[in-house]
N, C-alpha and C positions, 0 to 999 in steps of 0.2 A: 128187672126194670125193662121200660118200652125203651123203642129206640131215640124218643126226644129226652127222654131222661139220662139216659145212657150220655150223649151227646151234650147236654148243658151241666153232666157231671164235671165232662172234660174239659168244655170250655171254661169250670170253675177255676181248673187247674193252671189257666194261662194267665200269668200276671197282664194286668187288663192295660197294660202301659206298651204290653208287644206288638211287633205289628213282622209281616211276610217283608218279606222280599220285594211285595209290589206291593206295602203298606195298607196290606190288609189291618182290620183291627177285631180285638174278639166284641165289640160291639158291632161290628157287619156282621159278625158270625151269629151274635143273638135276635138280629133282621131276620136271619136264613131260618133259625128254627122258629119263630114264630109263625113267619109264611110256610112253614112244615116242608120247606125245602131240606132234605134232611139227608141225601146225597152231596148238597154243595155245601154244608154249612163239614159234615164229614172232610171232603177235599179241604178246606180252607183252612181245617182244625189241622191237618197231616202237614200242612203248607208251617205251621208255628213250630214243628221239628226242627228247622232249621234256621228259624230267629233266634236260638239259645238251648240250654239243655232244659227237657222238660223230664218230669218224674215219670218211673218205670207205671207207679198207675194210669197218667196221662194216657199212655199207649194202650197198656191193656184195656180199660175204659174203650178207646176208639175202635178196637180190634173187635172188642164184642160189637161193637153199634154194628161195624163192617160187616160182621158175618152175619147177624138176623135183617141187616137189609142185601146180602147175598151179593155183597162188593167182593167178592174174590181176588182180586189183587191188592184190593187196600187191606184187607185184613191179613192179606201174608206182611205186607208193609209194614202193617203194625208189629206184627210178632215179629218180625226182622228186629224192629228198632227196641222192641223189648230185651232182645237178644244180642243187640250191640250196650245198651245199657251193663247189661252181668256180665257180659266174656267183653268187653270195648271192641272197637272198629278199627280198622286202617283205611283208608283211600288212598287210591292208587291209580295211575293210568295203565293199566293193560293192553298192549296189542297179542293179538294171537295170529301163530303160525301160518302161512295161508296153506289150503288145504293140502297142496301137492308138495308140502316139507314137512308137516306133522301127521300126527294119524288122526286127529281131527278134520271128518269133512263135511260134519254137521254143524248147523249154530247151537250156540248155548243159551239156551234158557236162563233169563234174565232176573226170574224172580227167587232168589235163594234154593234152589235147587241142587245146583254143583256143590262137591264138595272136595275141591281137587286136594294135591300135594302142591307144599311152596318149597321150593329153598330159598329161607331166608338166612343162610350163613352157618346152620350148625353142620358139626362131626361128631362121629360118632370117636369112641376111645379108640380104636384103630386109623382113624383121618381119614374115613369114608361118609360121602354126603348121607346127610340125615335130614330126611324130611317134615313136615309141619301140613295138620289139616287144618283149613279154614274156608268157611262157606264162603261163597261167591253173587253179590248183588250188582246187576247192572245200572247203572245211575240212569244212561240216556236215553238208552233203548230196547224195549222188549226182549230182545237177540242179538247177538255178536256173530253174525259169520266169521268162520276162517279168515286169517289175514287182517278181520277190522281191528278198530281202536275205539276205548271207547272210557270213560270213568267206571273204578270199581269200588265196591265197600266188602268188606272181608271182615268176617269174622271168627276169629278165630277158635278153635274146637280146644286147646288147653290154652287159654289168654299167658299164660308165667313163661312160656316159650318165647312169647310175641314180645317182648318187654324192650329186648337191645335196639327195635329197630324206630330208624329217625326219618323223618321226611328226606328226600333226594337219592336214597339205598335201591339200588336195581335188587330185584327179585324174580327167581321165575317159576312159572306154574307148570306143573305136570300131574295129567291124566296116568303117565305110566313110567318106565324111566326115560322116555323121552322128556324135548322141552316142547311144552304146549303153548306155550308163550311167556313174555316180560312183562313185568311191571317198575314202575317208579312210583316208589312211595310217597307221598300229597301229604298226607294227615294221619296222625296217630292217637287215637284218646282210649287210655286206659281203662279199664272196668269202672264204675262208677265205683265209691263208697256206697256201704249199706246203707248206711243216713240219705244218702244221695237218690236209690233204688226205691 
């Protein structure tokens, strides 16, 4: 499929009653592909992620439009959220160490890239800390320097680990066995159901 096909696949997918944040509606979105705007009608489509949970194809659908029109961050976007769909998400507030406490003294790379260690609460059978991998997406901003704060979405690398934790739970990240920084967990949405995918 071309890319306007691709794209009023997806907009199939959004129950026609939703609307953004800033009450977008998918009949603006059907304005955008007809004037073959088909970067913003893209944008607008990513923007209904977050009016409700949309189906694992929704995403995929958007990821492919992304990558044959060479959107490179919307289509890691997409497979993020395909990817938070199967393994579920956390949201969490993150501050990271500033440089001259942690061994971190680069920024990190915002778009699912990391893939640090968390302690979120387990032991091992001896009571020595045991750690949990989960990718790393920055909500606000491209980068996080040392020291900043910032929203994070985490997904987790075995979801059945992630299951005890509740919003308000301090966690911390670590690159090594150092701590690379805190989080406060915000939001927790479990794996979807397969009906749900």
């Amino acid at each position: 499929m071309d890319v306007p096909e691709i794209l009023e696949a997806a907009g199939l997918l959004v129950p026609e009653k939703t609307a953004t944040e800033n009450d977008v509606t998918v009949r603006e979105v059907w304005e955008y592909l007809v004037a073959d705007e088909w970067e913003t009608a893209l944008g607008l489509l990513e923007e209904f992620g977050d009016a409700g949970p949309l189906p694992l194809t929704f995403w995929e659908t958007l990821g492919d439009a992304a990558e044959q029109l060479r959107m490179e961050r919307s289509a890691a976007w997409c497979h993020w959220r395909c990817t938070e769909i199967r393994n579920g998400m956390i949201r969490a507030d993150l501050t990271l160490r500033p440089a001259g406490e942690g061994r971190r003294t680069t920024p990190i790379d915002g778009a699912g890239v990391l893939r640090p260690m968390w302690d979120i609460g387990h032991r091992t059978a001896t009571g020595e800390r045991s750690v949990n991998i989960a990718a790393l997406w920055l909500e606000e901003v491209p980068f996080l320097e040392p020291g900043g704060r910032c929203r994070v979405r985490l997904v987790p690398l075995v979801p059945s680990s992630w299951r005890q934790l509740e919003p308000g739970r301090r966690i911390t990240m670590h690159e090594d066995r150092t701590v690379a920084g805190t989080a406060i967990v915000l939001e927790v949405r479990p794996p979807a159901a397969p009906s749900e995918g």
